[in-house]
PyMOL CGO cylinders between C-alpha atoms (Angstrom):
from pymol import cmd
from pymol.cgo import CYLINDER

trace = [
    CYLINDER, 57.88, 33.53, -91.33, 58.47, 32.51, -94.85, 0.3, 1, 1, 1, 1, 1, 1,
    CYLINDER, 58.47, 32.51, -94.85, 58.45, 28.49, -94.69, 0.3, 1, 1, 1, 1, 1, 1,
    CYLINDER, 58.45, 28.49, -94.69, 56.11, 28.81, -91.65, 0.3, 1, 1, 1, 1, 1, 1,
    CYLINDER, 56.11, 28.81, -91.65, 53.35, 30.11, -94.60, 0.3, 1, 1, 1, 1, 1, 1,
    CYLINDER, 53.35, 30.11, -94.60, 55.08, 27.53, -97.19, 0.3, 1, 1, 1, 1, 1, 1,
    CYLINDER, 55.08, 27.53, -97.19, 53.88, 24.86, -94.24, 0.3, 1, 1, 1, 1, 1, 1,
    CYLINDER, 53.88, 24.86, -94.24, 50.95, 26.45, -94.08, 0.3, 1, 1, 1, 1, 1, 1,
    CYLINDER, 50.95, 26.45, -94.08, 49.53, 26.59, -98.30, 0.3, 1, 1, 1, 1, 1, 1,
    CYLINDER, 49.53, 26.59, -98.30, 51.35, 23.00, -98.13, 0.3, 1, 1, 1, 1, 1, 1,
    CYLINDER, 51.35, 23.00, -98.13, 48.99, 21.49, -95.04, 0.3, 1, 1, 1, 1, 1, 1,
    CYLINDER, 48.99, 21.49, -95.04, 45.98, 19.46, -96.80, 0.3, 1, 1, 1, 1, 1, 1,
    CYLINDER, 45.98, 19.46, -96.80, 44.17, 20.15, -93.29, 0.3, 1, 1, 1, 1, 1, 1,
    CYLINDER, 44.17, 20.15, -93.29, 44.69, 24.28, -94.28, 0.3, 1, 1, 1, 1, 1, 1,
    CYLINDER, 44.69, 24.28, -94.28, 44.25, 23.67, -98.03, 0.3, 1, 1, 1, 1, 1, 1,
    CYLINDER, 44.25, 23.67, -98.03, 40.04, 23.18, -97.91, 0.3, 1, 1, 1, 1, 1, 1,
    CYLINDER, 40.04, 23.18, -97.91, 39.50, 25.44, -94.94, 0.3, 1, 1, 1, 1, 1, 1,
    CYLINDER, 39.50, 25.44, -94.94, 37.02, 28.06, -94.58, 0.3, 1, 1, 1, 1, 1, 1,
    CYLINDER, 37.02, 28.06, -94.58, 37.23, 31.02, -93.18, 0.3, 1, 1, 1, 1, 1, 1,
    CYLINDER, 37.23, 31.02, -93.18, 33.91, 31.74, -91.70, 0.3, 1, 1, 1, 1, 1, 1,
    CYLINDER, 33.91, 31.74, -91.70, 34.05, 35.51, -91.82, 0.3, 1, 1, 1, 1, 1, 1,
    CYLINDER, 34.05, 35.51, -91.82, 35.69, 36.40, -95.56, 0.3, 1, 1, 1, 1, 1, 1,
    CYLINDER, 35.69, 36.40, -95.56, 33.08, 37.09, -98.18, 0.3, 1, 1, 1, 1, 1, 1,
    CYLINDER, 33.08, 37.09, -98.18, 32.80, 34.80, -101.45, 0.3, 1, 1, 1, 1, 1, 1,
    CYLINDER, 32.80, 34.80, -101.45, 35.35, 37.40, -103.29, 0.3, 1, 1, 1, 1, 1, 1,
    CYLINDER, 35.35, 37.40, -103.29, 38.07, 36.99, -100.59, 0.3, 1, 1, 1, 1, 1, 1,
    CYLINDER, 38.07, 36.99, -100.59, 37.53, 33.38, -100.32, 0.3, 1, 1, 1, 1, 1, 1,
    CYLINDER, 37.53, 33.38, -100.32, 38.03, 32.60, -104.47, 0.3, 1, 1, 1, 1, 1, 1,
    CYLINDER, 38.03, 32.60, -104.47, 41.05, 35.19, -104.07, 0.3, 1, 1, 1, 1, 1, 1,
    CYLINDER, 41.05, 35.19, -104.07, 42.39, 32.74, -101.68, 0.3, 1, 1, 1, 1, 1, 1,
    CYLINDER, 42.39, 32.74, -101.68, 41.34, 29.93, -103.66, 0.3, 1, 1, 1, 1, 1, 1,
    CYLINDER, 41.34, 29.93, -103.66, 43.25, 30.92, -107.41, 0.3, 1, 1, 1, 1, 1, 1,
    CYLINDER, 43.25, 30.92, -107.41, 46.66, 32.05, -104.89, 0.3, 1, 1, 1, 1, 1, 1,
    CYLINDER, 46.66, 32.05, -104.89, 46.94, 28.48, -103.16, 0.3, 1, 1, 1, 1, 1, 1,
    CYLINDER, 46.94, 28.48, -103.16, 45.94, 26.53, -106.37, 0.3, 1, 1, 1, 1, 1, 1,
    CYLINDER, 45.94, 26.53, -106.37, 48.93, 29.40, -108.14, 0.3, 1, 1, 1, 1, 1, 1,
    CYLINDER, 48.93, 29.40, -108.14, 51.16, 28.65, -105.30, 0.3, 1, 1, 1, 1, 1, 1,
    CYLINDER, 51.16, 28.65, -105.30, 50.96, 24.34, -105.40, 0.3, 1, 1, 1, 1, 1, 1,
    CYLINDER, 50.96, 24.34, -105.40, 51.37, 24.97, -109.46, 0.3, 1, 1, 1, 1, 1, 1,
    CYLINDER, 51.37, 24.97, -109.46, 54.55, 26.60, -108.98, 0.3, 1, 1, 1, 1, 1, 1,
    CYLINDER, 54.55, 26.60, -108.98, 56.09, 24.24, -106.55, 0.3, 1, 1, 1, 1, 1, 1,
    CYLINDER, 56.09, 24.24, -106.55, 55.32, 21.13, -109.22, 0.3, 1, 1, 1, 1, 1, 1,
    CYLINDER, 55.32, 21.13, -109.22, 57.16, 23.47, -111.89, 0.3, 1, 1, 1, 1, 1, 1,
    CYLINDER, 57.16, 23.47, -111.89, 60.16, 23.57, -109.83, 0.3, 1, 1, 1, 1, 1, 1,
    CYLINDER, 60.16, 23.57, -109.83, 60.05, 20.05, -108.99, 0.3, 1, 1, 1, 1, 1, 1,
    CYLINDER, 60.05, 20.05, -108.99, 60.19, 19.46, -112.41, 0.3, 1, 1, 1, 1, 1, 1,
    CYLINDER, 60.19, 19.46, -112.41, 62.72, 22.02, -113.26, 0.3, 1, 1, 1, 1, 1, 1,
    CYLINDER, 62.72, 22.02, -113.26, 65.10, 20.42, -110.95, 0.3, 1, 1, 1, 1, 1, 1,
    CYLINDER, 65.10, 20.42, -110.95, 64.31, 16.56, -112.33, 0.3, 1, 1, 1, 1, 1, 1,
    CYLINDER, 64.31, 16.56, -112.33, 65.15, 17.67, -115.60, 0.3, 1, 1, 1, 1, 1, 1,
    CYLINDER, 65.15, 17.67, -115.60, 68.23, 19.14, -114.73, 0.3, 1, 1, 1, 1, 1, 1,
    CYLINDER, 68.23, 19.14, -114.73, 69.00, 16.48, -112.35, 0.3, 1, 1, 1, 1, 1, 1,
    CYLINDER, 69.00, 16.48, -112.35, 68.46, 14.00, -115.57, 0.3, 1, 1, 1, 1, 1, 1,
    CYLINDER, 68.46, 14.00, -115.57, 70.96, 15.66, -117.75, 0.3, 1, 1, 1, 1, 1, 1,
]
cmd.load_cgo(trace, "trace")
């Protein structure tokens, strides 16, 4: 269930999606927690470079 959602924020097809019934409130909330979610995937990426690199 976890990773099924992680393959779900991480689809580009899912990322710009609508949903047709959520109000303009719901739909930023959605918005600011996939934009939250891809930022903290690139900070781990980079967390594990760097301490790859040393």
């Amino acid at each position: 269930m976890f990773f099924k959602k992680i393959f779900y924020y991480l689809n580009p097809v899912n990322l710009f999606h609508r949903d047709p019934e959520a109000g303009i409130s719901l739909r930023m909330m959605h918005g600011v927690n996939k934009i939250s979610f891809l930022m903290f995937l690139v900070c781990v990426v980079v967390m594990l470079v760097r301490w790859l690199v040393r």
